[in-house]
MMTF fields as JSON, N, C-alpha, C and O atoms, coordinates in Angstrom:
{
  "mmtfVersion": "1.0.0",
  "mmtfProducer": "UNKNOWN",
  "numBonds": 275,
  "numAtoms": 276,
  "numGroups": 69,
  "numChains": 1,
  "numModels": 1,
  "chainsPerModel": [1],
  "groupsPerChain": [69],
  "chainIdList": ["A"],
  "bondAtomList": [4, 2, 8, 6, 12, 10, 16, 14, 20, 18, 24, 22, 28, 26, 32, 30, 36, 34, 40, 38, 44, 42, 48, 46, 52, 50, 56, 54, 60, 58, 64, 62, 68, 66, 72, 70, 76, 74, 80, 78, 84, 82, 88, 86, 92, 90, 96, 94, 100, 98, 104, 102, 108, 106, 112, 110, 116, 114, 120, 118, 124, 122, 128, 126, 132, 130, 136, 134, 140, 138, 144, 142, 148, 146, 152, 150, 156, 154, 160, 158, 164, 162, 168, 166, 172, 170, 176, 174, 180, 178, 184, 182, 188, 186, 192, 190, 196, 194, 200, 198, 204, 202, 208, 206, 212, 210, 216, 214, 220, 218, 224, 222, 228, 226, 232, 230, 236, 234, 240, 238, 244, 242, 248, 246, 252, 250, 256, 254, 260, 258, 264, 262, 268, 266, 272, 270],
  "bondOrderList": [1, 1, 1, 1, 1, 1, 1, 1, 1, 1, 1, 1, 1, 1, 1, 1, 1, 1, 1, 1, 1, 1, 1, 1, 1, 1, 1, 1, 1, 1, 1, 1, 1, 1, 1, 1, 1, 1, 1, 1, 1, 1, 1, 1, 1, 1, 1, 1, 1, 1, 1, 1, 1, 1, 1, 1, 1, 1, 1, 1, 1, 1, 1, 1, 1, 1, 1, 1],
  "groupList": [{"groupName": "UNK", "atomNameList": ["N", "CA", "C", "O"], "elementList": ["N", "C", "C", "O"], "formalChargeList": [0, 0, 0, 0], "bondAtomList": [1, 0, 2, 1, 3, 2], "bondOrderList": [1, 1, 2], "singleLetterCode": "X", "chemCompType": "L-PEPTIDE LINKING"}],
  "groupTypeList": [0, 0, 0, 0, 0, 0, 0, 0, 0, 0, 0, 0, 0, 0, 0, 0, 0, 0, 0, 0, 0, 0, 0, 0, 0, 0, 0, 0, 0, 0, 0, 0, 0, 0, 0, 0, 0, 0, 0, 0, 0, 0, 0, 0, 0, 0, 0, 0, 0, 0, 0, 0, 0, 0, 0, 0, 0, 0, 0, 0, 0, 0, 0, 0, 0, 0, 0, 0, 0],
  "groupIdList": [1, 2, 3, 4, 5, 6, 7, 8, 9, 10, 11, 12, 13, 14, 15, 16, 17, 18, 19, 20, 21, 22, 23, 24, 25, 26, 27, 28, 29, 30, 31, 32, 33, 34, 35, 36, 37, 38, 39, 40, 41, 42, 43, 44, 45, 46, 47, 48, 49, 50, 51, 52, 53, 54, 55, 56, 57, 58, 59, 60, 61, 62, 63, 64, 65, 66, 67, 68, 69],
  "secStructList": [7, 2, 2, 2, 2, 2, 2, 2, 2, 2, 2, 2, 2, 2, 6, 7, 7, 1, 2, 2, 2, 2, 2, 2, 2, 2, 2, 2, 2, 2, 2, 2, 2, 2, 2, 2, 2, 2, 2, 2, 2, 2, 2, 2, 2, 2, 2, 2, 2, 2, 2, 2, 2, 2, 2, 2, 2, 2, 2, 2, 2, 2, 2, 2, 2, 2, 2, 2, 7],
  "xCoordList": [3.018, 1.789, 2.026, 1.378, 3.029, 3.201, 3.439, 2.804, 4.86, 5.406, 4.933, 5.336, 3.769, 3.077, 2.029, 1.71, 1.574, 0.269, 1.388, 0.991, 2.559, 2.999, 3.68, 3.82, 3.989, 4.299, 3.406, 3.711, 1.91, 1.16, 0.358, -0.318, 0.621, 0.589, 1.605, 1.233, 3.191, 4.178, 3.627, 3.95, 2.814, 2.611, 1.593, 1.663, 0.496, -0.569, -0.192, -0.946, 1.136, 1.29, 2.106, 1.586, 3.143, 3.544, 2.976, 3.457, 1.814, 1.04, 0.068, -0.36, -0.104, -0.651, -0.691, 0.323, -1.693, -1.489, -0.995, -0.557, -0.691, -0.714, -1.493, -1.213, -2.672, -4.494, -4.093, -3.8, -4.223, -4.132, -3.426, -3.905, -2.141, -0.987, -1.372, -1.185, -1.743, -2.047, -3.271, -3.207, -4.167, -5.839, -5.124, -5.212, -4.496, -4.266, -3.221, -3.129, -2.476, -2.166, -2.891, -2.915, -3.285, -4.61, -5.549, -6.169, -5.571, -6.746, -5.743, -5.395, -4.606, -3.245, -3.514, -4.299, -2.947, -3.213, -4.097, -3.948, -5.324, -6.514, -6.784, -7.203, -6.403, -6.69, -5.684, -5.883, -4.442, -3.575, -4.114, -4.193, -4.439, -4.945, -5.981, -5.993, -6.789, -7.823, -7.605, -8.324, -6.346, -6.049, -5.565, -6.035, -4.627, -3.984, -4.993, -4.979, -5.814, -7.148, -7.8, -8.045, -7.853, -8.703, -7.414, -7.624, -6.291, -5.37, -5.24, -5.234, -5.077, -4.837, -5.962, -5.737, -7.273, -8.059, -8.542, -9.481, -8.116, -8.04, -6.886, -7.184, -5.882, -4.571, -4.739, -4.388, -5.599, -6.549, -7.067, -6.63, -8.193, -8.936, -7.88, -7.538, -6.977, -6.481, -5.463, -5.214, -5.028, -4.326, -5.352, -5.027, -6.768, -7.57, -7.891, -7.867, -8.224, -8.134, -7.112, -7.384, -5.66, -4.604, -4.236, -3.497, -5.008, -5.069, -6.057, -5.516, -7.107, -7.964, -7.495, -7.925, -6.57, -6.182, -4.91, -4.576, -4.139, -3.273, -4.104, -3.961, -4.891, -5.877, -6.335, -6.378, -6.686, -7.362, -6.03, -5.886, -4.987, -3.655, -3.304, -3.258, -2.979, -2.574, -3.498, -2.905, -4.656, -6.166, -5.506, -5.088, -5.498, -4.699, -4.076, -4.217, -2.964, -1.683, -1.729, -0.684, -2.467, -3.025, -3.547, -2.955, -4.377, -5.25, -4.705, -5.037, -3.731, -2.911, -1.836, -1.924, -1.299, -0.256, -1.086, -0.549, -2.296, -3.073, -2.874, -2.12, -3.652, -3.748, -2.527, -2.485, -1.637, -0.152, 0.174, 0.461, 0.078, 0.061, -1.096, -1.386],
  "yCoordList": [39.076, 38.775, 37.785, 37.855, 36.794, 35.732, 36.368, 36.242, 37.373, 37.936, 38.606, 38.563, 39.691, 40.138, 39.411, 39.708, 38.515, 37.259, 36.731, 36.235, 36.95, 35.768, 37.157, 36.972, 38.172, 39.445, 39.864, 40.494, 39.513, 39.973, 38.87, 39.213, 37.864, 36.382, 36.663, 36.606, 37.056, 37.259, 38.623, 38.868, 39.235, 41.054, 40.449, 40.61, 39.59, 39.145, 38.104, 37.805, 37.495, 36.534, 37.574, 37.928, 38.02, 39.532, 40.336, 40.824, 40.868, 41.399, 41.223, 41.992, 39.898, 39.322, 39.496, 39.375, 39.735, 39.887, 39.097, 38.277, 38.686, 37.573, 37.02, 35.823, 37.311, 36.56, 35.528, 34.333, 36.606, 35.702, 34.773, 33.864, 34.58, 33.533, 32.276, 31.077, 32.658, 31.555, 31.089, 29.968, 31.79, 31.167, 30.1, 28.892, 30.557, 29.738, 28.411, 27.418, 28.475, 27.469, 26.462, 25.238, 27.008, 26.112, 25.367, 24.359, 26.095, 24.91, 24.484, 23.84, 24.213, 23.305, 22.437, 21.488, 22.768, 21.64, 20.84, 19.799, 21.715, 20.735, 19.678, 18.532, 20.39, 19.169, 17.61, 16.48, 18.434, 17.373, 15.902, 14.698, 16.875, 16.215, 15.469, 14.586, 15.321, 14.896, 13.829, 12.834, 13.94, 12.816, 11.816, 10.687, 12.35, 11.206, 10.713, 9.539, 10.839, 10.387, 9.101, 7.895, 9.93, 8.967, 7.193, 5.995, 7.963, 6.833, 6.214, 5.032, 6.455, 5.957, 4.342, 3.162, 5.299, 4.136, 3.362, 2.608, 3.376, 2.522, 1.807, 0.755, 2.119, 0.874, -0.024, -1.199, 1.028, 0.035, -1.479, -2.63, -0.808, -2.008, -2.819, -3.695, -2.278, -3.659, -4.322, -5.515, -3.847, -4.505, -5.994, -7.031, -5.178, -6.075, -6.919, -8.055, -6.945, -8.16, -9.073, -10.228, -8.473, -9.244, -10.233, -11.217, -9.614, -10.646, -11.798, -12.897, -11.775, -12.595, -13.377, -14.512, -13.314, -14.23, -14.653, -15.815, -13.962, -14.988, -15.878, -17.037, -15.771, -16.449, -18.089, -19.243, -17.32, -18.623, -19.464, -20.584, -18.596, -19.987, -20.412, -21.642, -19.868, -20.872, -21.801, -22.875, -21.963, -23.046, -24.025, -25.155, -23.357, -24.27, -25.318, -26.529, -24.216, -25.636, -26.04, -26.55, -26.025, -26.677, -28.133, -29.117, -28.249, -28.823, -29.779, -30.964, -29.222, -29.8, -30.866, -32.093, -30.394, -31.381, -32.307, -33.38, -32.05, -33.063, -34.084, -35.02, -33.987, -35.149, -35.684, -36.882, -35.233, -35.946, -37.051, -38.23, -36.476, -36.958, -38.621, -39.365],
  "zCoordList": [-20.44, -19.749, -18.618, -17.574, -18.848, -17.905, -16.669, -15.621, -17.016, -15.933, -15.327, -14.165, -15.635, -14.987, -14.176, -13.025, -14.835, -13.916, -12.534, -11.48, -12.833, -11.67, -10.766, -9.557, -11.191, -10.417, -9.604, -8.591, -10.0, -9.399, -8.163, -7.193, -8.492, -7.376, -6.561, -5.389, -6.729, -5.891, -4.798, -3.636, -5.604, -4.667, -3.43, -2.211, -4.371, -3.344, -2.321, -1.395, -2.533, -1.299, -0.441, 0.617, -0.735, 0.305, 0.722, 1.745, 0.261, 0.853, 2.072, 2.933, 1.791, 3.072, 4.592, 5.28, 5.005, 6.542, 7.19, 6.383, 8.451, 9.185, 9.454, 9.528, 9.724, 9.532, 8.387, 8.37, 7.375, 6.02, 5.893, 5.215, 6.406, 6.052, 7.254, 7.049, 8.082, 9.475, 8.467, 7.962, 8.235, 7.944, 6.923, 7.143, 5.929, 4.733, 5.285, 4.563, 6.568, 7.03, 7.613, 7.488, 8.064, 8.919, 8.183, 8.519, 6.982, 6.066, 5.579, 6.568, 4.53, 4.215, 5.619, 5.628, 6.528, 7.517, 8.185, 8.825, 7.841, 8.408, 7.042, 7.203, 5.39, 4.825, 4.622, 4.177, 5.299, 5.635, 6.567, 6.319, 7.856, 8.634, 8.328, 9.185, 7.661, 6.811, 6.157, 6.245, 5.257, 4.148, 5.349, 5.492, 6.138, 6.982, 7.579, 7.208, 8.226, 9.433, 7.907, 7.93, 7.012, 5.755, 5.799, 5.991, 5.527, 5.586, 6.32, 5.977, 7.572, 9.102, 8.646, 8.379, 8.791, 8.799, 7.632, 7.886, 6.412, 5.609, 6.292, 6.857, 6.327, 7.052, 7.934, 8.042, 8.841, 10.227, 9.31, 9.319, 8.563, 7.918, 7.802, 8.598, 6.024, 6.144, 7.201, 7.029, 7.968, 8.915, 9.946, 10.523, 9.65, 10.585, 9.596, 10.071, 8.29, 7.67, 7.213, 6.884, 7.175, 7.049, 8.575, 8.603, 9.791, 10.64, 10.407, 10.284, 10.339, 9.986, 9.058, 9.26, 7.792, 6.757, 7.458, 7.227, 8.256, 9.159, 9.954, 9.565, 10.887, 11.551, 10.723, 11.148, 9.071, 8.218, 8.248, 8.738, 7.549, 7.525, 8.584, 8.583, 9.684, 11.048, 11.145, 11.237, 11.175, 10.881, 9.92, 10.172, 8.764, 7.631, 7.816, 7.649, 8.402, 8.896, 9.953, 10.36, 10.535, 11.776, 11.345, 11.79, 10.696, 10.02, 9.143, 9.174, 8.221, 7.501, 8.651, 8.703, 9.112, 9.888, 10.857, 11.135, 11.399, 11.999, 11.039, 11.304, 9.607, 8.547, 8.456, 8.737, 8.188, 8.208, 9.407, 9.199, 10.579, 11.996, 11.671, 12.608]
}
């Protein structure tokens, strides 16, 4: 039974037109494109808040070595 379920997944991907094999690329790649665009800009964020917490510590030690001074 196996071999036949997966004989018959092997017939239907060979069988395929070229329509078919581009279409089915194109969504693989548009949901690619998708996850990355999602990632991109989560990274954005934190990149823009890991500036801002550099921002707080340079303040810090700014601040800090005045008092010393």
């Amino acid at each position: 039974m196996i071999n036949t379920k997966m004989e018959e997944i092997m017939a239907s991907v060979y069988k395929a037109d070229t329509e078919q094999v581009l279409n089915r690329g194109l969504k693989a790649m548009t949901k690619a494109c998708d996850a990355l665009t999602k990632q991109n800009e989560k990274l954005n964020k934190d990149i823009e808040g890991l500036k801002a917490k550099i921002a707080r510590l340079q303040d810090k030690v700014l601040i800090q070595q005045e008092e010393r001074e």
